[in-house]
C-alpha positions in Angstrom: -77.2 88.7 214.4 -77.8 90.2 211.1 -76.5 87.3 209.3 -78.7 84.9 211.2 -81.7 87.5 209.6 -80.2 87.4 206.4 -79.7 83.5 206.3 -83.7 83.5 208.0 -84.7 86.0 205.2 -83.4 84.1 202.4 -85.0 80.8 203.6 -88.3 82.4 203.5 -87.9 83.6 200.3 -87.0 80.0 199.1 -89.7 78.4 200.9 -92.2 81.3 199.2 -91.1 80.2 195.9 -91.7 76.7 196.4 -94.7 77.6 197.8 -95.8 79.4 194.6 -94.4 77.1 192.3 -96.5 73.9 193.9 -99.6 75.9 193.8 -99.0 76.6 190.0 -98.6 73.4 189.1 -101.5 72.6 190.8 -104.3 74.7 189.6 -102.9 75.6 186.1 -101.4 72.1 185.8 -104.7 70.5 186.3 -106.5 73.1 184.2 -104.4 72.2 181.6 -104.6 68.3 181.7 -108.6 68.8 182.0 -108.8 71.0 179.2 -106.4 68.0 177.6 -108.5 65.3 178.1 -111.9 67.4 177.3 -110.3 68.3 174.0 -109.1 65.2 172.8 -112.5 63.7 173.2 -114.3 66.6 170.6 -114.0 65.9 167.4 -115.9 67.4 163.8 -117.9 65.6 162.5 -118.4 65.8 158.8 -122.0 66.6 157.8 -121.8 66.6 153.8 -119.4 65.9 151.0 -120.2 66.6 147.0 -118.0 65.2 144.4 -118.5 67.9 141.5 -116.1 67.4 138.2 -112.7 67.6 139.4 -112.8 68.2 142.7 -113.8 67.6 146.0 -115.5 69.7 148.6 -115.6 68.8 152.6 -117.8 70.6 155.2 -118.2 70.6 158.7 -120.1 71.3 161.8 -117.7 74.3 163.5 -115.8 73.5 167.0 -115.5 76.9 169.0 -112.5 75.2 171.0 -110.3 74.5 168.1 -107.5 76.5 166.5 -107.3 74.7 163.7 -108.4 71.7 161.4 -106.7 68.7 160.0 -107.4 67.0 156.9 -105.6 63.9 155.9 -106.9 62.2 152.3 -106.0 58.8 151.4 -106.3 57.5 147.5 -108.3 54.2 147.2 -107.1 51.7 150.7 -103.9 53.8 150.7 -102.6 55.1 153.4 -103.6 58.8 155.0 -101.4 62.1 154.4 -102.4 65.4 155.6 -103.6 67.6 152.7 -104.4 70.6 154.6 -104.0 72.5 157.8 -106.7 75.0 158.1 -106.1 77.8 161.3 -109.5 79.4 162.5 -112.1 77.6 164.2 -114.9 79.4 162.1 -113.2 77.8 159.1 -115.6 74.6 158.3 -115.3 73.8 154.5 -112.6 73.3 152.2 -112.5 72.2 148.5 -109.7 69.5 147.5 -109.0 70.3 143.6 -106.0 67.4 143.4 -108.1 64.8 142.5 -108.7 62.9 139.4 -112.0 61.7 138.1 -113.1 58.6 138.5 -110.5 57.7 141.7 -111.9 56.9 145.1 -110.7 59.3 147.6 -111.1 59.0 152.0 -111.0 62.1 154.1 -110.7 62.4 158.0 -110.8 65.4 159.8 -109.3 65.8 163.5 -109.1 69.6 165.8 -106.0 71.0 167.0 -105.5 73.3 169.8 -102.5 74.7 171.8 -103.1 74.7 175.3 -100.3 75.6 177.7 -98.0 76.0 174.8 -98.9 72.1 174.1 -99.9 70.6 170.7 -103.4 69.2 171.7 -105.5 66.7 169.1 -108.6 65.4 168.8 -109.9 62.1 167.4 -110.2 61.7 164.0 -113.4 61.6 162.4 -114.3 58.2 160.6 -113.1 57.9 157.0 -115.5 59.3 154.6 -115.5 57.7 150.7 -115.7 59.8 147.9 -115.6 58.9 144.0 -115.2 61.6 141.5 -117.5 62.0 139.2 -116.1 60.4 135.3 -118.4 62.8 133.8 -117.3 65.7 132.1 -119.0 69.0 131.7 -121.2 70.1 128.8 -118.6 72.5 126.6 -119.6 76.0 126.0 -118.2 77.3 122.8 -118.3 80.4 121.1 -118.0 80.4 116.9 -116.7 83.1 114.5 -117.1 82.6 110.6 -114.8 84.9 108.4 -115.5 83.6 104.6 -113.8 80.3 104.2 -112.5 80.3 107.9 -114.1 79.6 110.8 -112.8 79.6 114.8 -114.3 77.9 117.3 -113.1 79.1 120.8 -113.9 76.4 123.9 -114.9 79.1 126.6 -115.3 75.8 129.1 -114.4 72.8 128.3 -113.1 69.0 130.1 -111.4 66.3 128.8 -108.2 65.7 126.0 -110.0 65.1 122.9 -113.1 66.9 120.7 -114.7 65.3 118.1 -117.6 67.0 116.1 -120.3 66.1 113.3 -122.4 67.3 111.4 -125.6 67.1 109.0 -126.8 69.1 106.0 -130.3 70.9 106.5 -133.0 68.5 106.2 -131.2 65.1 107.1 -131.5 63.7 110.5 -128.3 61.7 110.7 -125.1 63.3 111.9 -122.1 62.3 110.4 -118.5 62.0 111.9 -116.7 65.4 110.5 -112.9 64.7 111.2 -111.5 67.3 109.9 -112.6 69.2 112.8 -111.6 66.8 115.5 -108.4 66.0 117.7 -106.3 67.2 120.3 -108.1 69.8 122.7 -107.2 73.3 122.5 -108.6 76.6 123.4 -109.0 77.8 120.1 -109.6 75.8 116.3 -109.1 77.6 113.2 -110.5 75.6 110.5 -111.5 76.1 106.6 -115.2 75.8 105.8 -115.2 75.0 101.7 -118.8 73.8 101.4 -121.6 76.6 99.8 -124.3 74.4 101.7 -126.0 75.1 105.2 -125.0 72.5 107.5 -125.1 72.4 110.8 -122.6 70.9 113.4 -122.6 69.7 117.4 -119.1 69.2 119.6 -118.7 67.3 122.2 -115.1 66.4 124.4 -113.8 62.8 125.7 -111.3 61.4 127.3 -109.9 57.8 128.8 -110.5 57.2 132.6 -109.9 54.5 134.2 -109.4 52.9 130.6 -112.5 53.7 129.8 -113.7 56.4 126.6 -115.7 58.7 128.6 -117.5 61.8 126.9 -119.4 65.1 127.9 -122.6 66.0 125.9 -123.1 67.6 123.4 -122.4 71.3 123.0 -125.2 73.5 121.9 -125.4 73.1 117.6 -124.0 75.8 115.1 -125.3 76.1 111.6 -122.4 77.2 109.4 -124.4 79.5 106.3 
């Protein structure tokens, strides 16, 4: 007898679980296949892109449901690769600083969730074309005369090159001044041997896309 309520017992037990389990499946498996399929249909839309010297910045409209963002990049027609994986769905902008000017970039964007300990995307957005900017910036430059010697220091500066020139007080041409030209650096130390007033103007290039391309001119300096 008490084996036949033991045996009775243990069925019930069995037949509880089952019980249980198929009602789980049901409502939290549906939940999660609804919240699936809801999901995968959002996506975030971008809603402005500037292209500002080297770099690139993306933002977009926020998606309270996500857990993170996607960004893929391709160069030119090239093929996408993710660049970024940004967690937070109040995150909605991010600044891509490994471009090069003058290229053609795309972005996408897609959401990711987790839901039900499943990766969950959406669709991603439609490719958005950027070109860099070839321009580079205006150079700010600070200059310290010492007698002979004079430093100029490049507080801000773009490009691979500097050339400056120069004119005497009263002339209106300016005139290539080579000696202080070349290879961009922070600082130039150079000698200064003439007793006249002259002034002189910098500007920075450099080749993109095989092409000279150069930044304006820097605010003159008269050397006294």
């Amino acid at each position: 007898m008490k084996q036949k309520n033991n045996r009775a017992t243990a069925i019930g037990k069995g037949l509880l679980v089952c019980f249980l389990a198929t009602v789980f499946v049901l409502l939290y498996g549906t939940d999660a296949e609804a919240a699936v399929s809801s999901f995968r249909a959002q996506t975030a839309p971008v809603r402005n892109v500037i292209a500002k010297s080297a770099s690139v910045n993306l933002t977009w409209s926020m998606d309270r449901d996500a857990n993170a963002y996607e960004i893929v990049r391709a160069e030119g027609s090239g093929s996408f690769q993710q660049i970024a994986f940004l967690v937070g769905a109040d995150v909605t902008s991010f600044t891509d600083s490994k471009v090069q000017k003058g290229h053609t970039y795309q972005y996408r964007i897609r959401t990711y969730r987790m839901v039900s300990w499943t990766d969950v995307y959406g669709e991603f957005t439609a490719p958005v074309k950027v070109t860099v900017s070839s321009a580079l910036a205006q150079p700010k430059l600070s200059y310290k005369r010492a007698k002979n010697r004079l430093t100029i220091t490049f507080k801000t500066a773009e490009g691979a090159e500097y050339e400056t020139q120069y004119r005497f007080a009263g002339q209106k041409k300016w005139k290539p001044l080579a000696s202080i030209s070349g290879k961009l650096t922070k600082s130039i130390k150079t000698k200064v041997n003439s007793k006249a007033k002259f002034t002189i103007r910098i500007r920075t290039k450099m080749k993109i896309n095989g092409k000279t391309v150069y930044s304006k001119w820097a605010k003159n300096y008269t050397v006294k």
